[in-house]
C-alpha positions in Angstrom: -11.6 5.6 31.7 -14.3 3.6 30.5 -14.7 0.8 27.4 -15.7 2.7 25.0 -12.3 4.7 25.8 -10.1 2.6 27.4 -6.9 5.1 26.4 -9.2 8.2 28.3 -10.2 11.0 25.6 -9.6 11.7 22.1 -7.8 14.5 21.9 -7.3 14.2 17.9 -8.6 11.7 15.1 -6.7 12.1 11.5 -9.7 10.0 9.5 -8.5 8.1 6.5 -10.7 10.5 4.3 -8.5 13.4 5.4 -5.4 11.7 4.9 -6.7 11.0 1.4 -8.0 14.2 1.0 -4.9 16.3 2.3 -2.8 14.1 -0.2 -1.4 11.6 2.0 -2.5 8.3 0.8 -3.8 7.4 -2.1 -6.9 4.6 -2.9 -6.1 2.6 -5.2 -9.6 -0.1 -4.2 -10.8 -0.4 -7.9 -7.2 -1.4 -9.3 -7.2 -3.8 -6.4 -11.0 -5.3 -7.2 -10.0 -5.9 -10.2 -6.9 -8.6 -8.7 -9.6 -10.1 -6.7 -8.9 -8.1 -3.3 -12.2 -7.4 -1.4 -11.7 -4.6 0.5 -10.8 -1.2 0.8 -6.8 -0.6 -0.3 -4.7 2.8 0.0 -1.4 3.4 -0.3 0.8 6.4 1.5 2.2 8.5 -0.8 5.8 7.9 0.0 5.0 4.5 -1.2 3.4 5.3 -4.7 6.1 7.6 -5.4 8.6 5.2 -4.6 6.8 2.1 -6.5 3.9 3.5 -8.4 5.4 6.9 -10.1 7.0 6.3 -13.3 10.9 8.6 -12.8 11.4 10.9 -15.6 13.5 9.4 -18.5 12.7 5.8 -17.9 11.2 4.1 -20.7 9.0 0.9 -21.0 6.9 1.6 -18.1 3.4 3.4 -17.0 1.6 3.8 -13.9 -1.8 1.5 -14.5 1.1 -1.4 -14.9 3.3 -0.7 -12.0 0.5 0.1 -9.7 -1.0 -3.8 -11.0 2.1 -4.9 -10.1 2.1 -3.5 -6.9 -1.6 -4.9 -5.9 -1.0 -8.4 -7.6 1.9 -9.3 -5.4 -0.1 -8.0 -2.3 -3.0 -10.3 -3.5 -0.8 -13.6 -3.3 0.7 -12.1 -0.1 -3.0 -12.2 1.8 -3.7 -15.5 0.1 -0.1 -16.8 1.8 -1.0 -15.4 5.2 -1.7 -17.7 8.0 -4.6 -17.1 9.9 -4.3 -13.9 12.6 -1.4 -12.4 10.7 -1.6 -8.8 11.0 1.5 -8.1 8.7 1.8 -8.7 4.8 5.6 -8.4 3.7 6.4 -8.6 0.2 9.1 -7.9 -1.9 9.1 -6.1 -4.9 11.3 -5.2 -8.4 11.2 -1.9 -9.5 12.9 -0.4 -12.3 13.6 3.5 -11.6 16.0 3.9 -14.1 16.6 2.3 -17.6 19.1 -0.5 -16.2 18.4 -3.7 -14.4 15.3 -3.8 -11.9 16.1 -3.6 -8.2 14.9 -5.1 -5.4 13.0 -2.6 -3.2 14.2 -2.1 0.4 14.6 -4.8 3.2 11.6 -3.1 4.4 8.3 -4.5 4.1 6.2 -1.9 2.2 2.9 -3.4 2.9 0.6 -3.8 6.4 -3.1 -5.2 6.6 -5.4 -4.4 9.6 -8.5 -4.5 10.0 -9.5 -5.3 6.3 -7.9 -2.0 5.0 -4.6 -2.3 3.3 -2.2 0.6 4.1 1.5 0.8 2.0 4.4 2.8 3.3 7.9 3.4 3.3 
């Protein structure tokens, strides 16, 4: 052990470039430049199926605006953080059918470290 690896050796590093390029997350950085975020934001897949995908059937709604939607409430989520917070939960709406919007899960969907923005579910 030493400290530059305090855990012993890597055995395996998953980059974020692979799990980008093997499909996994998705970046979604210029949608979130554009709501004022400053650095680098990606989102798992689960997550932009589950908030981001527009279901089949349902009208009224596109992708650009749901994604928006996604990245504005995770800007006023970072700008209600206190300082040394290394979790952003927010809440969001999301209408996967053509009846009422619903509340996503008690789950928080969102997590910030390091200046990278990672979604999940």
């Amino acid at each position: 052990m030493n400290n530059q690896n305090p855990f012993g050796e890597i055995i395996y590093n998953y980059s974020r470039a692979q799990a980008v390029a093997d499909g996994f997350q998705v970046e979604v950085t210029k949608t979130a430049q554009e709501a004022g975020i400053r650095f680098p934001v990606f989102i798992t897949l689960t997550a932009f199926d589950a908030y981001v995908t527009v279901p089949p059937d349902v009208t009224g709604q596109d992708e650009a605006g749901r994604l928006w939607d996604v990245v504005w409430m995770l800007r006023f989520a970072i700008r209600k953080a206190q300082p040394g917070q290394t979790r952003l939960p927010f809440a969001l709406y999301v209408r996967n059918d053509n009846h009422r919007y619903k509340r996503s899960s008690n789950k928080p969907p969102c997590a910030c470290y390091r200046k990278a923005v990672t979604f999940w579910t």
